[in-house]
N, C-alpha and C positions, 0 to 999 in steps of 0.2 A: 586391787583384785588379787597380788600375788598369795595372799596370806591365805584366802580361798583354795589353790588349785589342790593340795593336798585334799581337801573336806568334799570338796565339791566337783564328779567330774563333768566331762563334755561330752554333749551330743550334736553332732554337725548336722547343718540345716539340710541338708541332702536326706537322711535320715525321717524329714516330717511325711506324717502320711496324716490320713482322716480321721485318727483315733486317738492321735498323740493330745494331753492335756497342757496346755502353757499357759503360765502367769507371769506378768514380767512386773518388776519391782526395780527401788534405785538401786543403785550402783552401794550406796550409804549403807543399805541393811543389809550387804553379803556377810560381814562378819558377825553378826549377831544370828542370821541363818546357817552357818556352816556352823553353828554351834548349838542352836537352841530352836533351830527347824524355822517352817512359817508358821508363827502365831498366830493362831485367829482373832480379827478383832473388827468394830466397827469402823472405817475410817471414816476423815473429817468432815466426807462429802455425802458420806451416809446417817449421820447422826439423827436425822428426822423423819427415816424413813426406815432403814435395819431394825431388826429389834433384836435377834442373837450375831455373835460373834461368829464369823466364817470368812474360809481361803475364798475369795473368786480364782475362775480360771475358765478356757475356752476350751475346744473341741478341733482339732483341725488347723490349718492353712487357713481357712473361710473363716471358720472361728475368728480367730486371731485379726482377722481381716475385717470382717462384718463389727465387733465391739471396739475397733476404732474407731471407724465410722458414728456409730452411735455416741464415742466420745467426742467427738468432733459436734457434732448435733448438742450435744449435753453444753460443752464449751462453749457454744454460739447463742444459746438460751439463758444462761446462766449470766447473773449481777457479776461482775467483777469483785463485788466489796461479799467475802463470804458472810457478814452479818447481813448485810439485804438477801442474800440467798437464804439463808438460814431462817429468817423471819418469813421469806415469801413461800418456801416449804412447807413449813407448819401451818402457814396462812391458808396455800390449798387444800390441806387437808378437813381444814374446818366447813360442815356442812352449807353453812349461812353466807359465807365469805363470796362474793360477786366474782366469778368464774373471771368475766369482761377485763376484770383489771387487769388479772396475768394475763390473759390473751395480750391486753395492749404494751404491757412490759417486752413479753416476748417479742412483738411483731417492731418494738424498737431497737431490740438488739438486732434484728436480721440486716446488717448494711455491710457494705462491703469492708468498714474497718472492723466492724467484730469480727467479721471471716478470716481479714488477716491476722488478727489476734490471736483468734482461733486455732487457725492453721501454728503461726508462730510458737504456742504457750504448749500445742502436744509435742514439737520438734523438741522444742526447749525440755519435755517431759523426759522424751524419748533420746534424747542423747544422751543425758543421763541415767540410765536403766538398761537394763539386760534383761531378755529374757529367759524363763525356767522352765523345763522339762519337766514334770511332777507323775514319778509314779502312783498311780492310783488307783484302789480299788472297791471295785462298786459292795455295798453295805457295809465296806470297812471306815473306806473314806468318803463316801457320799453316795447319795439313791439319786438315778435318774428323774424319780417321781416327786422327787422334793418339791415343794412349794417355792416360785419366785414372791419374793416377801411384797415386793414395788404392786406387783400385780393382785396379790390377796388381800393386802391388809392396807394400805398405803389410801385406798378412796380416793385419789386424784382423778381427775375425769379423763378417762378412757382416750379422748380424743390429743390429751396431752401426752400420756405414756407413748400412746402409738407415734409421736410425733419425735419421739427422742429413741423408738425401739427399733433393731433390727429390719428390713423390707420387707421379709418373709415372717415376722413375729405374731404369735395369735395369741392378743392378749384379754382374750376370755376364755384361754384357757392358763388354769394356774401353776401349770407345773413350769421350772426353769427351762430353757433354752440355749442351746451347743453352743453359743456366742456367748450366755451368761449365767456359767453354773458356778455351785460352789459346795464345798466341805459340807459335810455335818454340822450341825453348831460347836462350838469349841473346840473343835476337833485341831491337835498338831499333828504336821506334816516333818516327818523326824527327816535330819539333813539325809539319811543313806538314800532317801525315795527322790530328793532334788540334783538334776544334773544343770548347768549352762549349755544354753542355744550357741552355737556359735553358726560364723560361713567364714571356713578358714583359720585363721585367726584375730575375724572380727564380731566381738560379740555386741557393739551398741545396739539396741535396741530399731535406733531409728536407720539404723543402716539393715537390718534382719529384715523391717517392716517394708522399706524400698525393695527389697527382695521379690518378699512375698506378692508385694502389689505386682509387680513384673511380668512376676511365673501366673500370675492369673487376674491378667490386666482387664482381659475382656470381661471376666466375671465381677471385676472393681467395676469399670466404665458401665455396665446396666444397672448394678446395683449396691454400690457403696459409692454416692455424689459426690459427699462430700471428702470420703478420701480420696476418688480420683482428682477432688480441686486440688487437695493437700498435694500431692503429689508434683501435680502439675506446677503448681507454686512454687516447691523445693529443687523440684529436677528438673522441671521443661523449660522455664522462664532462663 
């Protein structure tokens, strides 16, 4: 990360409030970010379901809190083998395709070793990754009213989105959400507007996120489950 500090500076976690925008990424893309910004692009777990190229990013402490959670839920749902994932995506989306079988896919992953998998494979994410501070501005760099693409155009049944989305998520309505917004289509985020999250001088990811859960445990414990279990797994046990 040292080759970064000149390109890229720091914003201490003390620093977040409810308005701040963060996206965290590996450790592996700092060097080609302090040089050629965040790309927009589709990643590998959106391919069946994005249709333009854009930055994600959250809204907040909560933010940042709440779209773990929901990764954690995505983890625990989700084939191991990303071609079974990738096949069973496309497969929902198709009109005629028997709802009943994903259901019964999913309700096999729900056991206590996918959970630890689960939990295990975001630590594993997040210890390698930092988080990113992203100056941002509204109609330059994205519209609040943007369309969430999963929710307008995706046609999976309602009762599956909701099942992977945020606690407070209204997913008949189609604009994004403070847990999961993102850029303009194509749009680059040039390095001067990206700063590192740090607390101190530690910037891991999964040590930022232990933070966060901390400073607003009560609000984890009613409503993000499954990162309170995360948690508890990593730091109570």
């Amino acid at each position: 990360m040292q080759s970064c500090i000149s390109n890229l500076d720091y914003i201490d976690l003390d620093e977040i409030n409810n308005h701040i925008f963060l996206h965290y990424t590996s450790i592996d893309n700092l060097d080609s970010i302090c040089i050629n910004g965040l790309q927009p692009k589709i990643g590998k777990n959106s391919k069946v379901i994005e249709k333009t190229k854009k930055i994600f990013f959250t809204i907040g402490d909560r933010g940042a809190l709440v779209i773990m959670d929901s990764w954690l839920k995505w983890l625990v749902a989700k084939p191991i083998s990303n071609l079974i994932y990738y096949i069973g995506a496309f497969l929902l989306k198709v009109p005629f395709f028997p709802k009943i079988i994903h259901k019964i896919i999913m309700k096999m992953n729900q056991n206590k070793k996918k959970y630890k998998w689960s939990y295990k494979k975001l630590k594993e994410i997040l210890d390698q990754s930092v988080y990113l501070v992203l100056d941002l501005e509204e109609k330059i760099d994205f519209n609040y009213d943007d369309v969430d693409e999963v929710k307008k155009f995706s046609h999976y049944p309602s009762s599956f989105i909701e099942s992977l989305y945020a606690y407070d998520s209204n997913i008949l309505d189609e604009k994004m959400e403070y847990w999961n917004m993102h850029t303009l289509s194509n749009k680059v985020i040039e390095p001067n507007k990206i700063h590192i999250l740090r607390l101190k001088n530690q910037t891991k990811a999964s040590e930022i996120l232990k933070i966060l859960i901390e400073k607003n445990i009560e609000f984890v414990k009613e409503n993000c489950c499954l990162l309170y279990e995360y948690y508890k797994y990593h730091y109570l046990n």
